[in-house]
C-alpha positions in Angstrom: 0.0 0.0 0.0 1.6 3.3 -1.1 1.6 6.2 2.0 0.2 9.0 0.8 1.7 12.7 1.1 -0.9 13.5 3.5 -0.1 10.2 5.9 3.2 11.6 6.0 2.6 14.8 6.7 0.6 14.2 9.7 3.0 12.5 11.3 5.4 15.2 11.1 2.6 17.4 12.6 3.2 17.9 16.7 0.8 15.1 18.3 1.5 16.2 22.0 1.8 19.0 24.2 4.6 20.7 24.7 6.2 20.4 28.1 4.7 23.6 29.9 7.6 25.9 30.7 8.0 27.8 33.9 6.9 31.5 33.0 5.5 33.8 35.2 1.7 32.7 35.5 -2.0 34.8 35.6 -4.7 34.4 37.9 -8.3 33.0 36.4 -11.2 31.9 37.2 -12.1 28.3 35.6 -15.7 26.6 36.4 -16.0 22.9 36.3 -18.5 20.9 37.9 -19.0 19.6 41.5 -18.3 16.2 40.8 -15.5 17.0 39.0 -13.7 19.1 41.5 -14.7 16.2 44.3 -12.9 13.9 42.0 -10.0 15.4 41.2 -9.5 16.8 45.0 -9.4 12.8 46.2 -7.2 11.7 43.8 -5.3 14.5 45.0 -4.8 15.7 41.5 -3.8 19.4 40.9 -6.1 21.2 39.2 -3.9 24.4 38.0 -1.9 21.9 36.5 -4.0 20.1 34.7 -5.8 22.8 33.1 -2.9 24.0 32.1 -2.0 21.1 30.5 -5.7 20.2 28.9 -5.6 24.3 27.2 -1.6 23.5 25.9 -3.2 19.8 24.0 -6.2 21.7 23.3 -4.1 24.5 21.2 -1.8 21.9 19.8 -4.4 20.4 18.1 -6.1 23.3 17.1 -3.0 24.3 15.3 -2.3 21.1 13.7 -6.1 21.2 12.6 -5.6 24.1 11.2 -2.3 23.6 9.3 -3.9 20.8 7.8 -6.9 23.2 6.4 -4.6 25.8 5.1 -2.9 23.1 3.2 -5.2 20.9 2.2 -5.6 21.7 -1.6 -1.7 21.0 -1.3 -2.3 17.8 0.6 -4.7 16.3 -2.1 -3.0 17.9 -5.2 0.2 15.6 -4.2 -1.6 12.6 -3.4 -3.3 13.0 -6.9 -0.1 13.3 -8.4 1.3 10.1 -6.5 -1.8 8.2 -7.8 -1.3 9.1 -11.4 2.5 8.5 -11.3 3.7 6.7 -8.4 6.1 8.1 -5.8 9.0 9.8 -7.2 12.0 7.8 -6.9 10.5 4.9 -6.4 12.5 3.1 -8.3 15.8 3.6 -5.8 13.9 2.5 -2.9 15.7 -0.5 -1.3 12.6 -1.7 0.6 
């Protein structure tokens, strides 16, 4: 099965959160439900942190949502090409 440009792409795309760096932080108010807060307080998880770390995946994947809609018409106008011609090179791959 040939990979497509747009398989290959993806996986170049950032999949995780970056590690949140120590910068000075802001105050905020977040709302979240009882049950939630109960929860999270006896597993004794910290909330801040989490939060923090929920918005940072949340942007990440935003972004790589969005570079994938900015280059989409790029994205399928390679694949096309690989599907009328094969990859390029292909003939000096070893595997």
């Amino acid at each position: 099965m040939q990979s497509t440009f747009s398989q290959k792409v993806v996986q170049k795309v950032p999949s995780q959160a970056q590690p949140v760096q120590t910068v000075p932080k802001k105050r905020t108010n977040l709302s979240i439900t009882e049950t939630l807060l109960v929860e999270t307080k006896s597993l004794g998880i910290n909330i801040s942190q989490s939060a923090e770390w929920g918005i940072n995946q949340a942007i990440v994947n935003a972004r790589k949502e969005q570079w994938l809609a900015e280059n989409s018409h790029s994205i399928a106008s390679s694949n096309e090409y690989i599907k009328q011609h094969g990859l390029p090179l292909s003939q000096y791959r070893n595997f």
